[in-house]
LOFIKE-323298 format. One record per atom (N, C-alpha, C, O): residue in three letters; x, y, z. Coordinates in steps of 0.02 Angstrom, whole numbers, padded with zeros to 5 digits, always signed. Layout:
BEGIN
ALAXYZ;...
END
This chain:
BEGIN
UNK-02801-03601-00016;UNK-02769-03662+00005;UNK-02755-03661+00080;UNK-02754-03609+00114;UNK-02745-03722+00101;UNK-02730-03721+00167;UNK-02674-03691+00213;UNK-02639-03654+00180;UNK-02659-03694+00265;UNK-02583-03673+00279;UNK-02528-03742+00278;UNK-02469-03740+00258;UNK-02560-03795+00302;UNK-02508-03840+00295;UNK-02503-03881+00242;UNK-02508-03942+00244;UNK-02498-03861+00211;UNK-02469-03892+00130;UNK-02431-03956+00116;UNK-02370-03963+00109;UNK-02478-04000+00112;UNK-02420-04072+00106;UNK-02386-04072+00032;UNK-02403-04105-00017;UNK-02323-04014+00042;UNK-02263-04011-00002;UNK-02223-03974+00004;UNK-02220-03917+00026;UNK-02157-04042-00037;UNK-02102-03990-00010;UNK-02054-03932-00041;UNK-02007-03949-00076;UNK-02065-03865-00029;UNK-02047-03818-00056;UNK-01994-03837-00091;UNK-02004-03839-00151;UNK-01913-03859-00061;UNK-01874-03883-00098;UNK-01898-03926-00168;UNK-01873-03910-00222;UNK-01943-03978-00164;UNK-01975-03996-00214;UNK-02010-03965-00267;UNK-02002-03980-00326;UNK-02035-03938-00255;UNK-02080-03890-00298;UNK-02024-03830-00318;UNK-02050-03793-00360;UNK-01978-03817-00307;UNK-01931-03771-00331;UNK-01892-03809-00383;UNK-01875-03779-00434;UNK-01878-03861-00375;UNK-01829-03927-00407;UNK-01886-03932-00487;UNK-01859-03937-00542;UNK-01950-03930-00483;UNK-01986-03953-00539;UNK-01980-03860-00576;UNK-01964-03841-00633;UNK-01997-03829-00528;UNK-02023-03759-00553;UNK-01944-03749-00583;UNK-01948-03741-00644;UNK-01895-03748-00566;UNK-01838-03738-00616;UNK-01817-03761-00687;UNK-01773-03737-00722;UNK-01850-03804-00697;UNK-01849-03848-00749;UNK-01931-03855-00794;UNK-01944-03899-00835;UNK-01977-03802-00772;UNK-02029-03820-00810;UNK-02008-03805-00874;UNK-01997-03858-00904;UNK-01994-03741-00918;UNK-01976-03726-00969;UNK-01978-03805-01026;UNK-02010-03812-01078;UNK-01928-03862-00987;UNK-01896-03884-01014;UNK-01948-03945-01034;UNK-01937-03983-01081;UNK-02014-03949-00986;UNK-02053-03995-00974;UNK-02068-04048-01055;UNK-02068-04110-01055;UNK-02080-03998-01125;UNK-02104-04049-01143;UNK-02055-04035-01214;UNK-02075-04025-01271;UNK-02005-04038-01197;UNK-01940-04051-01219;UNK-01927-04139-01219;UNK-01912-04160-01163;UNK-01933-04200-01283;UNK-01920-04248-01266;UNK-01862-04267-01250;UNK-01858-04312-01209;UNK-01798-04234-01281;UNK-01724-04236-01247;UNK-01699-04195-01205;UNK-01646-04170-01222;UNK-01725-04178-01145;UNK-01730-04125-01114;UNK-01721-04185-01034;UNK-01715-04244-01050;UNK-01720-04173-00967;UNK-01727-04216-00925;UNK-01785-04248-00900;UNK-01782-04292-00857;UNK-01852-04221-00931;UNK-01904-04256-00936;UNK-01915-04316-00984;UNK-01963-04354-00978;UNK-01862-04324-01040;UNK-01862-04384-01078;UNK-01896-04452-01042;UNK-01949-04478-01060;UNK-01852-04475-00988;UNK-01903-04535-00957;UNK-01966-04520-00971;UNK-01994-04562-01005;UNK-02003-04467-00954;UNK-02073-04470-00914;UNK-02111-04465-01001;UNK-02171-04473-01008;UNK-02069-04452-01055;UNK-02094-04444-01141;UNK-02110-04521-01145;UNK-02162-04546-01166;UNK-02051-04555-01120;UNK-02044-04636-01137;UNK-02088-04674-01114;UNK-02113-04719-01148;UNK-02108-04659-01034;UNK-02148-04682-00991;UNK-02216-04681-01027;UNK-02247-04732-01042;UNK-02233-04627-01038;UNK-02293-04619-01047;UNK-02343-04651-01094;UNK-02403-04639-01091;UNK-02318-04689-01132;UNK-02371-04728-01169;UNK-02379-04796-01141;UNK-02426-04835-01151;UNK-02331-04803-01106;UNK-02340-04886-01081;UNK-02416-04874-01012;UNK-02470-04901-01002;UNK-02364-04798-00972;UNK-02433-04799-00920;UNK-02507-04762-00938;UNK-02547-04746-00894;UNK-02516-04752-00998;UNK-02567-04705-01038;UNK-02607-04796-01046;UNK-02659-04814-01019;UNK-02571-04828-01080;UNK-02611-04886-01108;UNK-02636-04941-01063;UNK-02679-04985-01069;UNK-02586-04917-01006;UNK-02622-04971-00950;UNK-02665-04949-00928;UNK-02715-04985-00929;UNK-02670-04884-00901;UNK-02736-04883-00872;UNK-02806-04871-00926;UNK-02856-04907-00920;UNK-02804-04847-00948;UNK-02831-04867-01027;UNK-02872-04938-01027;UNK-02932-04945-01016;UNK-02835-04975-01039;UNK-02876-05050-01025;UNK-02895-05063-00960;UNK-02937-05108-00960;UNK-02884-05046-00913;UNK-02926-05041-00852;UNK-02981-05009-00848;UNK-03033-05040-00837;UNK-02981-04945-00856;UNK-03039-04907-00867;UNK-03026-04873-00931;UNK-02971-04848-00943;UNK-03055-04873-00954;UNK-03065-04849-01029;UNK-03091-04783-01009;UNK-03141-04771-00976;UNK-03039-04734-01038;UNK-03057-04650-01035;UNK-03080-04640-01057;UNK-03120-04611-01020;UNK-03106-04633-01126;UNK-03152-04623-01167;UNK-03226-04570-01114;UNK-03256-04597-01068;UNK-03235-04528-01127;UNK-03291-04513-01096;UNK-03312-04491-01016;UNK-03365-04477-00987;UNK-03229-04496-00995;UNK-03235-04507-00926;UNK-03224-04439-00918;UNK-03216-04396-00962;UNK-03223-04430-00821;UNK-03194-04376-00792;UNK-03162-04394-00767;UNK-03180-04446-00740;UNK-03096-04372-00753;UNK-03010-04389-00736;UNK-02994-04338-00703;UNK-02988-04280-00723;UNK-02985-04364-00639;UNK-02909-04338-00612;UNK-02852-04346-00610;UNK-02835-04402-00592;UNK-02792-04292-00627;UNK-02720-04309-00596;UNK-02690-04284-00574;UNK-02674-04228-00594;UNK-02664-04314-00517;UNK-02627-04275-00462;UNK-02550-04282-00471;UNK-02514-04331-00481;UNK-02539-04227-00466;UNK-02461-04202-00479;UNK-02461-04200-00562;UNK-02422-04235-00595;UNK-02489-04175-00577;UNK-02515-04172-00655;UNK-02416-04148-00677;UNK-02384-04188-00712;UNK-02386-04088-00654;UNK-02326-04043-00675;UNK-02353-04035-00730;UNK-02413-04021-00736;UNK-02303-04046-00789;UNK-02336-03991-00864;UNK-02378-04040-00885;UNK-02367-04051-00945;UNK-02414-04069-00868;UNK-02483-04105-00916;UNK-02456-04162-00955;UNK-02497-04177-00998;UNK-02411-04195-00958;UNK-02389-04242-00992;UNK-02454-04296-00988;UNK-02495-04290-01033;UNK-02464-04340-00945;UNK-02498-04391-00923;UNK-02595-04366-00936;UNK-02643-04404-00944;UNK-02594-04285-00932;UNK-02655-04264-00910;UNK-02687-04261-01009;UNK-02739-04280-01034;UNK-02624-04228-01039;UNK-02636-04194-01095;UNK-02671-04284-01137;UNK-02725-04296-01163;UNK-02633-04312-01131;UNK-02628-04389-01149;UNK-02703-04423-01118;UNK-02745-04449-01153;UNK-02705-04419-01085;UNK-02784-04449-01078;UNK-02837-04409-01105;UNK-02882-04443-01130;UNK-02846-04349-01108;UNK-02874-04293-01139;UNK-02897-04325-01184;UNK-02954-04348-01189;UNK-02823-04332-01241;UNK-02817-04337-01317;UNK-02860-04433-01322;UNK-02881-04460-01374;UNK-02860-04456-01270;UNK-02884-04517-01271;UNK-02978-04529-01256;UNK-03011-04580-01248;UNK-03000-04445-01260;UNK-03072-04449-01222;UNK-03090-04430-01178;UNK-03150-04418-01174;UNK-03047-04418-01125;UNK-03079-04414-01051;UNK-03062-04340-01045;UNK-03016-04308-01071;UNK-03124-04315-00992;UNK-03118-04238-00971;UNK-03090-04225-00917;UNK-03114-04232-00861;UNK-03037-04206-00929;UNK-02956-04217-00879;UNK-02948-04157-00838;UNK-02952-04105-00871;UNK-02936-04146-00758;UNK-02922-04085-00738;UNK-02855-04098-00693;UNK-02865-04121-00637;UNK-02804-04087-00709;UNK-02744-04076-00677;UNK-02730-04042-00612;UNK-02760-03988-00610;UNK-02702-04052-00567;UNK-02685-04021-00503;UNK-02617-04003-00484;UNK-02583-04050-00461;UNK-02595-03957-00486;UNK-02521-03956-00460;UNK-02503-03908-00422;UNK-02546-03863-00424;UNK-02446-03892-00379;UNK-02444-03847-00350;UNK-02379-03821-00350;UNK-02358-03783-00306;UNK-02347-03840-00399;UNK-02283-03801-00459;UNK-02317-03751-00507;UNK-02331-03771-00563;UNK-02332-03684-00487;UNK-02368-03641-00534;UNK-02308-03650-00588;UNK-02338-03680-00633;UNK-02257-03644-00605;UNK-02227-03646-00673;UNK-02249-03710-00724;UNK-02267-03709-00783;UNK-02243-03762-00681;UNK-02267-03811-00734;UNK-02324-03798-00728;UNK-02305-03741-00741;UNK-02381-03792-00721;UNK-02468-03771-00706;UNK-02432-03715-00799;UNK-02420-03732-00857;UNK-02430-03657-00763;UNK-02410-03618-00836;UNK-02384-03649-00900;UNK-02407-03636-00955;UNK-02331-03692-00888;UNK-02322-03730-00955;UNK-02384-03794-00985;UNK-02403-03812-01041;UNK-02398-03813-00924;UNK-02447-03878-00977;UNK-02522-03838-00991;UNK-02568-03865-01022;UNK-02524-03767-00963;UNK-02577-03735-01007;UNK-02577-03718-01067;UNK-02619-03723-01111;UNK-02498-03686-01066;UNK-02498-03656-01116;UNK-02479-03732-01200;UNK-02487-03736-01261;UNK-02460-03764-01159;UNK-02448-03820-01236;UNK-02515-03863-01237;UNK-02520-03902-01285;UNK-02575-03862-01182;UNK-02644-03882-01204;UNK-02655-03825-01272;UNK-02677-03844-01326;UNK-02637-03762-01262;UNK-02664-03704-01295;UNK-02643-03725-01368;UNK-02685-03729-01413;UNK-02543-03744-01379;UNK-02526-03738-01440;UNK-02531-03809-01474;UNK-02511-03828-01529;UNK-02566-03845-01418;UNK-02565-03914-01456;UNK-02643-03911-01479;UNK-02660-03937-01531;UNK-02689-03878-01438;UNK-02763-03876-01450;UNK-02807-03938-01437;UNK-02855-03966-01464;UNK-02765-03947-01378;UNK-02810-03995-01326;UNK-02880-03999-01316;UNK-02908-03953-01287;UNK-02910-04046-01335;UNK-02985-04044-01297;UNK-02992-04070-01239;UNK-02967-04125-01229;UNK-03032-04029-01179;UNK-03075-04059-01130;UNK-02997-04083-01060;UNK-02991-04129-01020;UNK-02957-04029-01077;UNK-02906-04042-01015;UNK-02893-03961-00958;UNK-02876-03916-00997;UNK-02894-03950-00927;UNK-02902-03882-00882;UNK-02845-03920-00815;UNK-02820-03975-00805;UNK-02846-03862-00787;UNK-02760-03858-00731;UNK-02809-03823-00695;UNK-02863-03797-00710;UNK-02764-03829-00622;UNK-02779-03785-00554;UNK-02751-03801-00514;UNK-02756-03857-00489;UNK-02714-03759-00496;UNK-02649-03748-00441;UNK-02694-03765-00348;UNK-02719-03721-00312;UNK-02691-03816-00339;UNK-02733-03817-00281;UNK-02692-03900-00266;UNK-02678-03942-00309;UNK-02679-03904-00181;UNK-02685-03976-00156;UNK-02740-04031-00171;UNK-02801-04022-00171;UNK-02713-04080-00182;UNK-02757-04133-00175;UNK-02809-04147-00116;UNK-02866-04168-00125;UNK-02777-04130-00046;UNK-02823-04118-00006;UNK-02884-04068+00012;UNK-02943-04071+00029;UNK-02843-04025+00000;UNK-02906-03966-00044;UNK-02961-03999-00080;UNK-03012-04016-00049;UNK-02956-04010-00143;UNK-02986-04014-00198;UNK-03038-04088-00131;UNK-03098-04084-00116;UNK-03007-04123-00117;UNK-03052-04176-00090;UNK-03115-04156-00031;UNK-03167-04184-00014;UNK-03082-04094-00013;UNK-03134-04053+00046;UNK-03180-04030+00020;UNK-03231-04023+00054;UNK-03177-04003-00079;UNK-03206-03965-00092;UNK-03284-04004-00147;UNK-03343-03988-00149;UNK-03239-04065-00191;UNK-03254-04108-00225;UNK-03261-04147-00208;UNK-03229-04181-00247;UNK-03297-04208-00143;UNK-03277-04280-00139;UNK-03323-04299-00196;UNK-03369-04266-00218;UNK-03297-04374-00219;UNK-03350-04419-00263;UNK-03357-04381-00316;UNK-03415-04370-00334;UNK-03301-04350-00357;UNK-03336-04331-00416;UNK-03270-04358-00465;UNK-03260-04306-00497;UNK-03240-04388-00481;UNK-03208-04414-00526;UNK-03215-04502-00538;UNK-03200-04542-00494;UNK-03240-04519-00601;UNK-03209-04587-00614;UNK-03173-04610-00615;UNK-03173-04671-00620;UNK-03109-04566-00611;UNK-03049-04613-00622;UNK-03013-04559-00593;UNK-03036-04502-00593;UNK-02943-04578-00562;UNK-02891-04549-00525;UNK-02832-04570-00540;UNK-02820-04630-00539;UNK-02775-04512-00561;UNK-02711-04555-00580;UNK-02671-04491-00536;UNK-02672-04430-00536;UNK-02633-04548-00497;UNK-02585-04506-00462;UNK-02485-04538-00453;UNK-02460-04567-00405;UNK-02459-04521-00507;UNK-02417-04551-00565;UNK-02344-04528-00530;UNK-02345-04467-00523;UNK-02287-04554-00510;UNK-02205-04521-00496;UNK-02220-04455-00453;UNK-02191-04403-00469;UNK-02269-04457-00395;UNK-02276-04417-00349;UNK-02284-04416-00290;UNK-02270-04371-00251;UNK-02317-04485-00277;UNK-02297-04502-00198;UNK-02220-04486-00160;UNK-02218-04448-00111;UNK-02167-04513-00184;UNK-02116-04500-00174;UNK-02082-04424-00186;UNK-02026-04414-00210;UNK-02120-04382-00167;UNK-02097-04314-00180;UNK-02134-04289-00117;UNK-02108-04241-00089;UNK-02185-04312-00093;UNK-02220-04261-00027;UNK-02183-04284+00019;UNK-02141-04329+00016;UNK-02207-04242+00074;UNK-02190-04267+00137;UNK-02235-04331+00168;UNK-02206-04380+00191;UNK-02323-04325+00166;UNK-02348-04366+00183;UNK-02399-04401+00130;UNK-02456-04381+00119;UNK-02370-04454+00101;UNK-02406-04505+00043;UNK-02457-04516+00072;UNK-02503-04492+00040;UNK-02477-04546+00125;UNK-02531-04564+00160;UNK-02592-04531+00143;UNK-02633-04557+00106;UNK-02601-04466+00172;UNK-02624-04417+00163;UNK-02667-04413+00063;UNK-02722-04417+00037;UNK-02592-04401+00041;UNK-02603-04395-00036;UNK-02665-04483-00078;UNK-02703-04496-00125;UNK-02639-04510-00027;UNK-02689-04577-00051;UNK-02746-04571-00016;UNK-02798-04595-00038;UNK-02746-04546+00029;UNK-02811-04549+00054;UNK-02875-04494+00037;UNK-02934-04510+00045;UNK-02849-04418+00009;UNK-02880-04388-00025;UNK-02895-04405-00087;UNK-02945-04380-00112;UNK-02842-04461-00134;UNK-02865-04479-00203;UNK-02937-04529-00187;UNK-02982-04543-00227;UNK-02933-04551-00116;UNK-02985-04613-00119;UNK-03048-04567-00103;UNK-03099-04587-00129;UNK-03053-04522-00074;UNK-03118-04475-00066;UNK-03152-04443-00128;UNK-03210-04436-00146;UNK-03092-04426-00154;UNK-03101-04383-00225;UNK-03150-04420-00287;UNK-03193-04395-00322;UNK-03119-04506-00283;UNK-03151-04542-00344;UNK-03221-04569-00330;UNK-03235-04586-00273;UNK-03262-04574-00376;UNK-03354-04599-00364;UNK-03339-04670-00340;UNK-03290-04701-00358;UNK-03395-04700-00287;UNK-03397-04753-00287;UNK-03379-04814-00354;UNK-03402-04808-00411;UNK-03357-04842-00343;UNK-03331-04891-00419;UNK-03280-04872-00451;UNK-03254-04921-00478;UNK-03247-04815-00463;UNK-03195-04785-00462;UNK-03145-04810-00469;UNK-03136-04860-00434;UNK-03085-04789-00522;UNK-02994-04825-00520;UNK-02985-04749-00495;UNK-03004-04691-00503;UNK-02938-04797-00455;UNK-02883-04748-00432;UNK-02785-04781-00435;UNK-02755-04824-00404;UNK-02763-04727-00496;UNK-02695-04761-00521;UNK-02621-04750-00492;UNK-02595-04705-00523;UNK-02585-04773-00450;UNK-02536-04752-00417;UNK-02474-04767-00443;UNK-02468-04828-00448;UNK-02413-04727-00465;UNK-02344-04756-00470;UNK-02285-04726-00421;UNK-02269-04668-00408;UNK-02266-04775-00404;UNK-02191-04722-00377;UNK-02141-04774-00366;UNK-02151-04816-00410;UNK-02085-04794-00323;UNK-02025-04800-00337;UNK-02025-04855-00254;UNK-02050-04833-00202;UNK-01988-04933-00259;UNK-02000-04960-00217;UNK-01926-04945-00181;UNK-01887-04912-00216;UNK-01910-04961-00132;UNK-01873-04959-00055;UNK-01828-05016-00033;UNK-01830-05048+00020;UNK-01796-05021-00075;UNK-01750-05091-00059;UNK-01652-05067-00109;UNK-01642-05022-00149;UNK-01605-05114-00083;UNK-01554-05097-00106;UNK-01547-05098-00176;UNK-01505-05058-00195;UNK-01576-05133-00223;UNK-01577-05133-00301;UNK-01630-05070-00325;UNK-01623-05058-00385;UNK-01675-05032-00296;UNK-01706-04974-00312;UNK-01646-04931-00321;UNK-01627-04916-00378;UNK-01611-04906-00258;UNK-01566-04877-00253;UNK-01528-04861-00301;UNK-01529-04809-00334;UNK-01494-04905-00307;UNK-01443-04930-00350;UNK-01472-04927-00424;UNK-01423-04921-00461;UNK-01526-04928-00458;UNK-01555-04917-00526;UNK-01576-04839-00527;UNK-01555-04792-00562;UNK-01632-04842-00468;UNK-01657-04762-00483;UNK-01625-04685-00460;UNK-01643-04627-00468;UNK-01565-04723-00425;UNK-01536-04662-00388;UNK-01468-04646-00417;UNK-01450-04591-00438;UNK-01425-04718-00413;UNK-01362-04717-00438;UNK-01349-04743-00503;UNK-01291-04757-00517;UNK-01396-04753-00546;UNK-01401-04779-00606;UNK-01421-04718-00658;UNK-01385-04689-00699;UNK-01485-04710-00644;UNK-01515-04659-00690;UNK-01496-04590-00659;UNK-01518-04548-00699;UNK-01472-04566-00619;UNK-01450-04485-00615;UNK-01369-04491-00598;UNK-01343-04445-00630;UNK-01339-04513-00576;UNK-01278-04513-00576;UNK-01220-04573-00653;UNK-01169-04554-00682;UNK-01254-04638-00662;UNK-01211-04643-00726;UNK-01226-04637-00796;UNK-01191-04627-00846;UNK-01305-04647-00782;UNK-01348-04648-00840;UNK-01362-04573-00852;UNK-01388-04563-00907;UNK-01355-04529-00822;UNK-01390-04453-00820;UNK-01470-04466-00848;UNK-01489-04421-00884;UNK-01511-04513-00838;UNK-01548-04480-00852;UNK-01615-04447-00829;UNK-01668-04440-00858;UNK-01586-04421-00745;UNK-01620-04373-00726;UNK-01583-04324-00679;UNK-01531-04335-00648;UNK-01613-04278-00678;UNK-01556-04229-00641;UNK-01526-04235-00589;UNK-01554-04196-00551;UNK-01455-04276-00544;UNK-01447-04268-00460;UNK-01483-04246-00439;UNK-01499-04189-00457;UNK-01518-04283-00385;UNK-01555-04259-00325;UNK-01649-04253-00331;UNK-01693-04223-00300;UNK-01648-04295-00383;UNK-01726-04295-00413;UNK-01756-04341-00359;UNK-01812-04322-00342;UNK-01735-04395-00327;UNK-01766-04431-00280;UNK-01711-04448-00220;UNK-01652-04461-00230;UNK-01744-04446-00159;UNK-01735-04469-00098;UNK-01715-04537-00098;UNK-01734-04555-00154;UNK-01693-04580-00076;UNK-01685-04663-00035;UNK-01760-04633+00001;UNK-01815-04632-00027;UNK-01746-04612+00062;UNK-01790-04614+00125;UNK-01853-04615+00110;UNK-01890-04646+00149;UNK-01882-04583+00052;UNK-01956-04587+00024;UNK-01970-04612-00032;UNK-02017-04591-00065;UNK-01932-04660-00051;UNK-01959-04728-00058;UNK-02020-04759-00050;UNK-02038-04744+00007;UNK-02043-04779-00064;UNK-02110-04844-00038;UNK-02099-04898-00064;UNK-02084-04905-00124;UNK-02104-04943-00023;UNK-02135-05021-00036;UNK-02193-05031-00036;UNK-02237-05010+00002;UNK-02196-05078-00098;UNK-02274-05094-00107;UNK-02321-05113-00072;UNK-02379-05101-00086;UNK-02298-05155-00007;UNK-02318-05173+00049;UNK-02355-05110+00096;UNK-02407-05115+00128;UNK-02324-05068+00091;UNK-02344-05017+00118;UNK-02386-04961+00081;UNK-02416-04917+00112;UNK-02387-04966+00010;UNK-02438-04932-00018;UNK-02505-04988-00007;UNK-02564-04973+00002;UNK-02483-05040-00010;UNK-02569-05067-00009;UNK-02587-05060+00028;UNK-02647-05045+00035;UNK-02528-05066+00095;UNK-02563-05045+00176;UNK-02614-04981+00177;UNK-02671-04986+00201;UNK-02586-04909+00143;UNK-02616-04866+00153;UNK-02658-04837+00116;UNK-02679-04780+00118;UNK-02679-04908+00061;UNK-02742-04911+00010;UNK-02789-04944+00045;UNK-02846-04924+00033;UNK-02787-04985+00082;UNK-02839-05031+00108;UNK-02872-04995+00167;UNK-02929-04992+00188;UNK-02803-04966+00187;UNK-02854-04914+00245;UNK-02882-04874+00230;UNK-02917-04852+00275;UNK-02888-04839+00166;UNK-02933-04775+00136;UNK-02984-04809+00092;UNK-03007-04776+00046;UNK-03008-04877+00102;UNK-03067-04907+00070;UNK-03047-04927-00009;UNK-03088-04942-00053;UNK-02982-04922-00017;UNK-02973-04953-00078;UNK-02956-05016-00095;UNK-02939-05050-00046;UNK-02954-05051-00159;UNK-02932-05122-00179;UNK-02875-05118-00206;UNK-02866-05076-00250;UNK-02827-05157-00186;UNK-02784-05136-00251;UNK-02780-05210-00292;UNK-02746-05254-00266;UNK-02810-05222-00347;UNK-02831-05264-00396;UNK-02801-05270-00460;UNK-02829-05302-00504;UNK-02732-05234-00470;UNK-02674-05249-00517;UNK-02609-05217-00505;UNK-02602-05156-00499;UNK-02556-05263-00502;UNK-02500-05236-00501;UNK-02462-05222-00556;UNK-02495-05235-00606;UNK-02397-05197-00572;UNK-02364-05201-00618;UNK-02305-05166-00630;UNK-02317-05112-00656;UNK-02234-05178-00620;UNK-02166-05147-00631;UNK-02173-05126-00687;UNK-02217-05135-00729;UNK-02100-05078-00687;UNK-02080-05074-00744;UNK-01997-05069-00762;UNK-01958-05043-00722;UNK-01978-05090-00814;UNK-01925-05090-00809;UNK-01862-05064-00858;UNK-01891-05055-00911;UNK-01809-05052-00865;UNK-01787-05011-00918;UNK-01714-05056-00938;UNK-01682-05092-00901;UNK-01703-05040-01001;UNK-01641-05078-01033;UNK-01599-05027-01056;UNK-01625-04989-01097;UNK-01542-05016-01040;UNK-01508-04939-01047;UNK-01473-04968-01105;UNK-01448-04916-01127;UNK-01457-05006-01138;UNK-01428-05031-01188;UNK-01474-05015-01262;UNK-01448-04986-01309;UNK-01545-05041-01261;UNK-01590-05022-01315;UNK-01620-04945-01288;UNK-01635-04902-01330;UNK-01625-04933-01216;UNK-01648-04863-01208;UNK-01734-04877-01201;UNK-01782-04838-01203;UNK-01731-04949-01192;UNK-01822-04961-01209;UNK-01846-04971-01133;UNK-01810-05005-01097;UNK-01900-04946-01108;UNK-01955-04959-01055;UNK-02031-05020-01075;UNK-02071-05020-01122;UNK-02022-05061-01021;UNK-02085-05110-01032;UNK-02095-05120-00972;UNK-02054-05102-00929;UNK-02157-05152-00954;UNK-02204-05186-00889;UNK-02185-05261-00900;UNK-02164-05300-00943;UNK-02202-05259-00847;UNK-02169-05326-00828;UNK-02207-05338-00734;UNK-02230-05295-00697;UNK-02199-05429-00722;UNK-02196-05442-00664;UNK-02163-05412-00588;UNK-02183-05416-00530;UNK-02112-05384-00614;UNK-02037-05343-00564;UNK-02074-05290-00527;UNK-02098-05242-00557;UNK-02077-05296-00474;UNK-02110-05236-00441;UNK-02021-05201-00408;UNK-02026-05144-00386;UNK-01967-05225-00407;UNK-01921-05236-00360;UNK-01896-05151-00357;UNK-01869-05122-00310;UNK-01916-05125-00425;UNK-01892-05054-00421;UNK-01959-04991-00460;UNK-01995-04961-00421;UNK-01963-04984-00504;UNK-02032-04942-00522;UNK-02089-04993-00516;UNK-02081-05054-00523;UNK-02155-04959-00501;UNK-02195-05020-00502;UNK-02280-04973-00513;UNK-02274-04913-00524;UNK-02319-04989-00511;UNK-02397-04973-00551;UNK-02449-05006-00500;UNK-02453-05067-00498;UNK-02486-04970-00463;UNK-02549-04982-00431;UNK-02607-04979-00472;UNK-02609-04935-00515;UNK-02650-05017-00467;UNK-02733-05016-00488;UNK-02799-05025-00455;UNK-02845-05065-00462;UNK-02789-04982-00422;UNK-02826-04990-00342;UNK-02933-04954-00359;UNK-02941-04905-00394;UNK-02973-04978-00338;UNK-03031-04980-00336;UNK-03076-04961-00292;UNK-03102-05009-00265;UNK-03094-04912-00276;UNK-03169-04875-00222;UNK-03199-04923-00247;UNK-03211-04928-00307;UNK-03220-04982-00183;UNK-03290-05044-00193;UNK-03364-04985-00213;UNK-03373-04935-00178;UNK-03408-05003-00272;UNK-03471-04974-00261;UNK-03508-04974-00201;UNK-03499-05013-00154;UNK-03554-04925-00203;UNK-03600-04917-00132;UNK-03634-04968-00136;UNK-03675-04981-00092;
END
């Protein structure tokens, strides 16, 4: 790997403390149990996994990776939390996953080493954890074949984000650990498309999401105002 590593140790210590717990559904990964079928099925009908080769970046224990797997596609995970890397191997192992493999390597790496070899790219509640997103989008856009999805989620930048994803869900709601996300790294959507369009991508579907702490239920929806879903496209050659 390289020397300058777009990540941040504090980060990667914050996940690596808590891998154990990764695929624990009442555990503090619960959101990402809940999450996961709504963003499994969206991209799904976008590109249909079935058959494909998949990337995902910031894979942690394989949640998102193991799940497309089980949906068809020949999935290779990337992370650079060796503890979670160790846990979503080992529950491919006890779940008896087909056609899903891990490797502890940057995204920018892997793009120096691989360009143009994935159909599809999902890079899912990880922008907002590096230091430079930019970067991280612009290696997913090298990485995928011409024609290519490439799937982005993370967390928008305004005073009602705040206030839901910061002071809502880890401080009254608990339901993620203090200190799981920044304000300051944030993104607005405005600014992810900015730095999709400059790496030759489309972005050709949007989509929030949103949560009801009363039923405990997650759905998509129009609302980009706080979580929100990219569906961005490498034009063919």
């Amino acid at each position: 790997m390289t020397e300058n590593v777009n990540a941040d140790p504090a980060e990667l210590a914050k996940f690596s403390e808590l891998a154990h717990r990764w695929w624990d559904p009442d555990s503090e990964f619960r959101p990402l149990h809940q999450i996961n079928p709504l963003r499994l099925d969206w991209i799904h009908q976008i590109a249909p996994l079935d058959g494909q080769c998949v990337l995902d970046v910031g894979c942690g224990g394989g949640i998102l990776a193991d799940s497309m797997a089980r949906k068809g596609a020949d999935v290779l995970g990337i992370d650079l939390a060796t503890k979670a890397l160790r846990v979503a191997r080992l529950h491919a192992i006890e779940a008896q996953t087909p056609r899903v493999r891990y490797r502890e390597i940057s995204v920018e790496d892997l793009a120096r080493e691989a360009p143009d070899s994935f159909d599809t790219v999902t890079c899912m509640e990880m922008l907002e954890h590096v230091p430079d997103p930019h970067s991280v989008v612009s290696s997913c856009a090298r990485l995928v074949k011409p024609g290519g999805w490439v799937f982005f989620s993370t967390i928008n930048r305004n005073p009602k984000a705040f206030a839901f994803a910061i002071l809502g869900a880890e401080y009254l709601l608990r339901l993620l650990p203090r200190g799981t996300h920044e304000y300051a790294k944030f993104i607005q959507p405005s600014e992810l498309a900015a730095a999709c369009r400059s790496v030759g991508l489309d972005v050709l579907h949007t989509r929030g999401m949103e949560y009801n702490p009363a039923t405990r239920r997650y759905w998509l929806s129009s609302d980009t105002s706080v979580n929100y879903l990219f569906a961005t496209r490498r034009p063919a050659a």
